[in-house]
C-alpha positions in Angstrom: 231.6 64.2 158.6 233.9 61.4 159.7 233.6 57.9 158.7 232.0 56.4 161.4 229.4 58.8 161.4 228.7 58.3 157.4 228.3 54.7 158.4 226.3 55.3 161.6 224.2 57.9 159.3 223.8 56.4 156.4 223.7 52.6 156.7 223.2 51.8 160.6 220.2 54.1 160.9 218.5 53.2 157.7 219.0 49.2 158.7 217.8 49.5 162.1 215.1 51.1 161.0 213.7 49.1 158.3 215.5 45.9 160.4 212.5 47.0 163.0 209.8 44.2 161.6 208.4 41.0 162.1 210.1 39.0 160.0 213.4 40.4 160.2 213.1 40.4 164.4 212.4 36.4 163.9 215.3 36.0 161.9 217.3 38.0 163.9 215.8 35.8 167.2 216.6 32.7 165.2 220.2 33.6 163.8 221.0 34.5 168.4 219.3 31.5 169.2 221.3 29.4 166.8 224.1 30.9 167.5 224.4 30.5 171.2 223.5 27.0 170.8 226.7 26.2 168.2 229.0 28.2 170.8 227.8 26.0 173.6 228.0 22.4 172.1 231.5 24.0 170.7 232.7 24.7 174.2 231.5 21.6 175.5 232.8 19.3 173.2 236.3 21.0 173.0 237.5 22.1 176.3 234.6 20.2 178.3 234.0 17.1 179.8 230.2 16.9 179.3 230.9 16.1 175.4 228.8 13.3 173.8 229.8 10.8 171.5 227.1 10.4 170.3 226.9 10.2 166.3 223.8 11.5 166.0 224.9 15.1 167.2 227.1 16.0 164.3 223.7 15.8 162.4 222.9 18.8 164.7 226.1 20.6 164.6 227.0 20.1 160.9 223.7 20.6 159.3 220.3 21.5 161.5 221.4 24.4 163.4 224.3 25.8 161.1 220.8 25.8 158.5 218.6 27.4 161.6 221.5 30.2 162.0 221.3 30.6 157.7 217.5 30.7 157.5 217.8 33.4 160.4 220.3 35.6 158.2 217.8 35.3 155.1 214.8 36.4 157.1 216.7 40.2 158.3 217.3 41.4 154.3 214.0 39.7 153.4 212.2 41.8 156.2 213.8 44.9 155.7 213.6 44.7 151.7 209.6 44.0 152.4 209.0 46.6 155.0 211.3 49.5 152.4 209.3 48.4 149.9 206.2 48.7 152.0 207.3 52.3 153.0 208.2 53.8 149.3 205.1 52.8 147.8 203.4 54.4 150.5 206.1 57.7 150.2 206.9 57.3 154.1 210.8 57.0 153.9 212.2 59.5 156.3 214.7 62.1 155.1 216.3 61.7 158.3 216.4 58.2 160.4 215.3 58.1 163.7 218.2 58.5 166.4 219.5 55.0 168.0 218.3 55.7 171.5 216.7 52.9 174.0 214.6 55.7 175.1 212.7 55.1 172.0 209.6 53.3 173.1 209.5 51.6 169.6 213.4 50.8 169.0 213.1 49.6 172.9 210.2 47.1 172.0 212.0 45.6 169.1 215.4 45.1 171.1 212.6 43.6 173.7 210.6 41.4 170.9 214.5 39.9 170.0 215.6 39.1 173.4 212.1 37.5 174.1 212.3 35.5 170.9 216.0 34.3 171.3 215.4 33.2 174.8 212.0 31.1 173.7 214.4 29.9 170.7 217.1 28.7 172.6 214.4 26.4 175.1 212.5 25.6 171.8 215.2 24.4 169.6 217.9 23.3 172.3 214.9 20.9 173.6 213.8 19.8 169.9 217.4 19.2 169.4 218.4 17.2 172.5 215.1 15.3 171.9 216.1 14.8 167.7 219.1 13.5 168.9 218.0 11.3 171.5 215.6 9.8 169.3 217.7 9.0 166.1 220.0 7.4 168.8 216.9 4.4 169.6 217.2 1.6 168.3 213.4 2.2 167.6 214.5 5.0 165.1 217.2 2.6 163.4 214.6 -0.5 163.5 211.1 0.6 163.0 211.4 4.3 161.7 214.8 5.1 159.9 215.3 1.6 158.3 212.1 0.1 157.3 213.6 -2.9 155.7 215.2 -3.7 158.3 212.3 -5.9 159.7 214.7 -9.0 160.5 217.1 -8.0 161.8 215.3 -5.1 163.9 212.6 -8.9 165.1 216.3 -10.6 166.0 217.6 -7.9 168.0 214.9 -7.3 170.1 215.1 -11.1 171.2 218.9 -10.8 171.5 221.2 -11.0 174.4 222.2 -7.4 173.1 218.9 -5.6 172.9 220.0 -3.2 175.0 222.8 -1.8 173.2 221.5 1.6 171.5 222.7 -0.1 167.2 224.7 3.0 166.8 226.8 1.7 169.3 228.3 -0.9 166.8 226.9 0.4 163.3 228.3 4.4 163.8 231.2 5.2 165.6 231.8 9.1 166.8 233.8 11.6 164.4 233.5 13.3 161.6 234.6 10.0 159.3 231.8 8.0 160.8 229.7 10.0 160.4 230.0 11.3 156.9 230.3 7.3 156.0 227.2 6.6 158.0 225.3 9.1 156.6 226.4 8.2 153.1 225.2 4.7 153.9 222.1 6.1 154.8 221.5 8.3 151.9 222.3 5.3 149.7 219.6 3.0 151.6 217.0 6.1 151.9 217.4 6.4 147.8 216.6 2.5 148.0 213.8 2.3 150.1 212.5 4.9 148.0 212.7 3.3 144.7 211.6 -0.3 146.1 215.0 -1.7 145.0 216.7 -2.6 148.6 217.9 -6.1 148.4 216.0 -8.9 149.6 217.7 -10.5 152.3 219.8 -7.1 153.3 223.1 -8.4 152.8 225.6 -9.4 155.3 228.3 -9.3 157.3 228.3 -5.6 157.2 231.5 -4.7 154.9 231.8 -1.1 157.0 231.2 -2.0 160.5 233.3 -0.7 163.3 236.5 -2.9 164.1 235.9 -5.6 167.1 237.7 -3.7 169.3 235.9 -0.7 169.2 232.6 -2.5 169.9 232.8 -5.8 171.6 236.0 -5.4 173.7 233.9 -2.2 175.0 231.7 -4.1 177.0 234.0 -7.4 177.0 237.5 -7.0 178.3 239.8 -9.6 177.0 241.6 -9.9 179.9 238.2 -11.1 181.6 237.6 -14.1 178.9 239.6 -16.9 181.0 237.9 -19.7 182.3 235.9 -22.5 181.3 232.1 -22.9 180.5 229.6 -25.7 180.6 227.0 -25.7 178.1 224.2 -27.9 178.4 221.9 -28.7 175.4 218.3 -30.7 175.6 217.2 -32.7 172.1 213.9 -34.2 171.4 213.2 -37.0 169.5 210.5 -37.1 167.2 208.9 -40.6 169.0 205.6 -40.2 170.3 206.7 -38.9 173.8 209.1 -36.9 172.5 212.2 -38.4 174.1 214.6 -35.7 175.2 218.1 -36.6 175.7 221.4 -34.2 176.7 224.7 -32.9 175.4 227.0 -31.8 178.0 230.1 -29.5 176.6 232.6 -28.0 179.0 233.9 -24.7 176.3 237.5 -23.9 176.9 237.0 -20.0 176.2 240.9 -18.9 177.8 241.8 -15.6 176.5 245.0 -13.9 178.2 245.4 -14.3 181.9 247.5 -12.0 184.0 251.3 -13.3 182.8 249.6 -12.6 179.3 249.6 -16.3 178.4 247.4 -17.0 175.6 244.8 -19.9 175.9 241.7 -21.3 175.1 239.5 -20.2 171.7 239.8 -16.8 172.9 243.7 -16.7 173.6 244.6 -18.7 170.2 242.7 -16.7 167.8 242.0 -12.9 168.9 244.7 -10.6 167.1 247.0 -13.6 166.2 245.3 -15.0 163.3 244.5 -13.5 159.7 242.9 -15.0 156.9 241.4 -14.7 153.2 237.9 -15.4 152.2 236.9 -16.1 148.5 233.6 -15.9 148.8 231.2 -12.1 150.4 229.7 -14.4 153.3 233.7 -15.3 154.7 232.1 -19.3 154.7 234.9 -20.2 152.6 238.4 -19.5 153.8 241.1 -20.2 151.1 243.7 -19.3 153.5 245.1 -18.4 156.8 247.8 -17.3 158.4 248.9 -17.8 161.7 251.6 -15.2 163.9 253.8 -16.6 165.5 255.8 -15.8 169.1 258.6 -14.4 166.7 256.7 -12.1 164.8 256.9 -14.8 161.5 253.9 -15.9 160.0 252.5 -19.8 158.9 250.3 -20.0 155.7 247.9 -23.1 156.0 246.6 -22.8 152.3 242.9 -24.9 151.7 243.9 -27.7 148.9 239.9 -26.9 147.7 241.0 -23.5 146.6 242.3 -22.8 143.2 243.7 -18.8 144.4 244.0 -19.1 147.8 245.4 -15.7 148.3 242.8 -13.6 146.0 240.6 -11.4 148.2 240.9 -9.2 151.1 243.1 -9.9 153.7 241.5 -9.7 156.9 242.7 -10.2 160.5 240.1 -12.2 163.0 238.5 -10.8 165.5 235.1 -11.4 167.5 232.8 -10.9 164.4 234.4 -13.7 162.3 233.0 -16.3 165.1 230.5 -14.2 166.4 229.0 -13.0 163.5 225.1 -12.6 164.4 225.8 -11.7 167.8 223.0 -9.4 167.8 221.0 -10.5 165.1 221.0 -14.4 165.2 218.9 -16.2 162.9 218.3 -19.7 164.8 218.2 -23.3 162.8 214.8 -25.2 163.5 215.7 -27.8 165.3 217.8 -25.5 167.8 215.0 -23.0 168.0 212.5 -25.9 168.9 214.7 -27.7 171.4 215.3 -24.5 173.0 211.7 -23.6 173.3 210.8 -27.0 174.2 213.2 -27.2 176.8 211.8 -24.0 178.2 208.2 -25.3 177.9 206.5 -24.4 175.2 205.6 -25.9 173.2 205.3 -28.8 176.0 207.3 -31.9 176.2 203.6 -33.7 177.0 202.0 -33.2 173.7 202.8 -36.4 171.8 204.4 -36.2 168.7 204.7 -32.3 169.2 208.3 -32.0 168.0 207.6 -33.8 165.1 204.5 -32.2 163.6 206.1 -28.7 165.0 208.9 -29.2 163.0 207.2 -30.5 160.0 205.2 -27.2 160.5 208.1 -24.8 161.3 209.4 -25.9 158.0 206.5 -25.9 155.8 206.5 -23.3 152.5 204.7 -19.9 153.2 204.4 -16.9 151.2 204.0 -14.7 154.1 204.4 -14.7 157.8 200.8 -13.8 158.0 200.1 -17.6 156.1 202.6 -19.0 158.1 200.5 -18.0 161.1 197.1 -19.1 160.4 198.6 -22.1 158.6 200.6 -23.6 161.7 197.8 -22.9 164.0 195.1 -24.6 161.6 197.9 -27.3 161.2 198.6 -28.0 164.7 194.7 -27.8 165.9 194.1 -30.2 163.0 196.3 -32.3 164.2 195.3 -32.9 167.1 191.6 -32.8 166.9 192.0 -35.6 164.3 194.6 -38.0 165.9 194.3 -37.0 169.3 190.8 -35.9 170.1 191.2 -36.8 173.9 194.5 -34.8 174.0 193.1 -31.8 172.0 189.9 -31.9 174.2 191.6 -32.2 177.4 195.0 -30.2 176.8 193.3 -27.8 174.7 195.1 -24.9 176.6 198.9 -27.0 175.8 197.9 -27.2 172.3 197.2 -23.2 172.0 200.4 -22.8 174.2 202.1 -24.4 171.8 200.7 -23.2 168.6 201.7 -20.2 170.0 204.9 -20.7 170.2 205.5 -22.2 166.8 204.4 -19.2 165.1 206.7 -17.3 167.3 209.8 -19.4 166.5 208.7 -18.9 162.5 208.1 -14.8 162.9 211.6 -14.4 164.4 213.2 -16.3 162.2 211.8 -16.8 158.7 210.5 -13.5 156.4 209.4 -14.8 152.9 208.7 -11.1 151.7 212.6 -10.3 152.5 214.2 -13.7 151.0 214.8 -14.7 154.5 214.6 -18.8 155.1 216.2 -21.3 157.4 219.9 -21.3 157.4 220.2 -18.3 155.1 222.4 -16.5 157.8 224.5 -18.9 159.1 225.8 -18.5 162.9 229.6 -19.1 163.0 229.7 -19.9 167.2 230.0 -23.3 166.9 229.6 -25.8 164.6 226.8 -27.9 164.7 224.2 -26.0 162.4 226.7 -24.2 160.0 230.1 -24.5 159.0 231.1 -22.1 161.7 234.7 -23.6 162.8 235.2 -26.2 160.2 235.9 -23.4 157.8 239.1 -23.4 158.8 239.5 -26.5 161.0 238.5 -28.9 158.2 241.7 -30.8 157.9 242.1 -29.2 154.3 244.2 -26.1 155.5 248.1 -27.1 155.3 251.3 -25.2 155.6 254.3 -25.9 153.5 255.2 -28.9 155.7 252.4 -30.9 155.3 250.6 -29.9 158.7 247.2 -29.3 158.9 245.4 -26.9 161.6 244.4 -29.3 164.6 241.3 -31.0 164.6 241.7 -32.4 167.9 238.3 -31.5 169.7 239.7 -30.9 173.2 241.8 -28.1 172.0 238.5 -26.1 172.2 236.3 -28.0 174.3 235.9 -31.2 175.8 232.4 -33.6 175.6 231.0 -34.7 179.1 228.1 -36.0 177.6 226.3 -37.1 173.9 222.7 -37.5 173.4 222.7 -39.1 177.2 219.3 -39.1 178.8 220.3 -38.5 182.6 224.0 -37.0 182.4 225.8 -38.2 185.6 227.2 -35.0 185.7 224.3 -33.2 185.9 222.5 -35.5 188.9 226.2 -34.9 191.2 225.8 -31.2 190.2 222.0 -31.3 191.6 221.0 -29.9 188.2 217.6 -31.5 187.1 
């Protein structure tokens, strides 16, 4: 008998035979079903143009379906070692296998069960995977389900300018690399979580986060950063009528314009500018460095530090100004002027920015306190030193009660560490450091020059703490 006989005889027979069961048909139906899945991403993502870059897919590709296609393997020996088994101990092992023929009504229905069962595999698992994909690529999944103590910064980016960018967008990048390092991350944090040791406040910046221009410059185009801005701030005093008074600042933001001049905040520090830090938040800069048109560099070394060039050297970019870009943690008396200014808590309640800041501020061991606590305060308030006010406005003072205990939930979390100020906002420099970390007058280079602290280099002050900005009447702006 020739070889391929002997095989067809004495090892294809046999396995098709005892192959023809329940549990080996579903493995085979899984294994086809896997399979043509993996080809299909494979073709798209290589010679396509439908591929994804979305991170979230290699968790498909690399472990749930190349573990679908293994399970389905197992499942055909397991089957047919049951089912021959099954047979001996009954004594119903043929001496001679049935013939492969699809005329065979039972060979037929188990070639039938396997087509049937890959097809309903491929719409079953193909949607469950889409949908696994989609869903680890929420920010819902990274916020409420994945990371769970990740309460706030999941409250700040939901109130964010950015609360539409997916977080995989900045935290995972696509590739194998980010994603193994993602998923390491993850692990680590899972393990964490687990054992109730995740560290209260999670700690920031984030050491592994995708360079600036992979994320910002995305969305932002540098070339699109010239021009000038007019900010305009509203302060409250804490009189009786809460006096409100403005700040107008016109922001030179420059960038490169189209004969690639550099100008501006944006043109003098993006790419040209590198620095060391000597302490894990980057608030104290020992060092920096400045390129110059000839390719040299300037050292302006801080006299305050004792090893100004111990630590990671590290070349500027957006994050290092905007550093809570999309999880901004506001001071109190910026996140009362700002609500204030957008009416509530209302201007017309007397003494409201005073007692809401006293409130704002108070101690609390949980936001749930911190709740009830600046309601009762504020109603107590009221009803004692302003019983016509509280009787009359009643429906300002709940307004505005409201509101307090919505500036404290997005911004304080005693059960994570989290207080005012703890995150510092580097954009600016009126509640943190921000630019005087470098622009502090302490920074020299070898010939006794300090970086500028000329104000007008990055902005220029229309108005201070003026109650009706000219300005602001010529521009018809109330």
């Amino acid at each position: 008998m020739s070889q391929p006989n002997q095989f067809k005889e004495h090892w294809l027979r046999p396995l098709l035979f005892f192959g023809n069961n329940t549990i080996s048909l579903i493995g085979g139906a899984l294994t086809s079903a896997s399979a043509i899945l993996l080809i299909g991403f494979w073709v798209i993502d290589t010679i396509g143009h439908g591929g994804s870059n979305n991170p979230y897919l290699g968790l498909v590709l690399t472990f749930a379906l190349p573990a679908l296609f293994v399970v389905g393997l197992l499942l055909i020996p397991v089957g047919i070692f049951l089912r021959r088994s099954e047979l001996k101990k009954a004594g119903k092992i043929p001496s001679v296998f049935p013939q492969i023929d699809l005329r065979d009504p039972i060979f037929r229905h188990g070639i039938d069960f396997v087509l049937v069962a890959t097809f309903l595999n491929v719409v079953i698992v193909g949607t469950a995977s889409y949908r696994a994909v989609d869903h680890m690529d929420s920010a819902e999944f990274c916020g409420a389900t994945c990371h769970v103590a990740m309460g706030p910064e999941w409250t700040a980016y939901k109130v964010s300018s950015h609360s539409h960018v997916p977080c995989v967008s900045c935290h995972i990048g696509s590739g194998v690399q980010s994603f193994v390092e993602a998923k390491v991350n993850g692990t680590k944090q899972l393990v964490e979580v687990a054992l109730n040791t995740f560290p209260r406040p999670i700690e920031s910046p984030v050491k592994n986060l995708r360079p600036a221009r992979d994320i910002c410059e995305g969305c932002h185009t540098p070339a699109k950063f010239i021009g000038e801005k007019l900010i305009v701030k509203t302060s409250y005093s804490d009189d009786e009528k809460n006096s409100s008074t403005r700040t107008l600042v016109l922001l030179h933001l420059g960038g490169r314009d189209s004969l690639s001049h550099l100008t501006g905040i944006h043109g003098v520090h993006l790419g040209h500018i590198e620095y060391v830090s000597s302490d894990e938040k980057r608030q104290t800069i020992s060092m920096v460095s400045k390129r110059n048109e000839d390719g040299s560099f300037t050292d302006f070394v801080s006299s305050d530090a004792k090893n100004p060039t111990v630590g990671a050297r590290r070349v500027m970019d957006c994050i290092d100004c905007h550093n809570r870009a999309s999880h901004t943690f506001q001071d109190p008396g910026e996140a009362l002027n700002r609500a204030m200014a957008e009416g509530a808590p209302s201007a017309s309640l007397p003494f409201i920015h005073k007692k809401g800041m006293e409130l704002i501020k108070g101690t609390y061991k949980t936001q749930a306190e911190a709740a009830d606590k600046i309601t009762s305060g504020l109603n107590d308030f009221y009803r004692t030193s302003y019983p016509a006010v509280y009787s009359s406005e009643r429906a300002y003072v709940d307004q505005a009660a409201k509101a307090l205990v919505a500036i404290y939930s997005t911004n304080v979390f005693p059960e994570m560490g989290v207080t005012w100020g703890l995150h510092p906002n580097n954009v600016g420099h009126t509640t943190s450091t921000g630019c005087f970390r470098c622009h502090d007058g302490s920074h020299m280079d070898k010939k006794g020059n300090a970086i500028t602290q000329d104000c007008s280099t990055c902005h220029n002050l229309l108005a201070v703490d003026d109650v009706n900005p000219k300005l602001l009447v010529d521009l018809g702006i109330k």
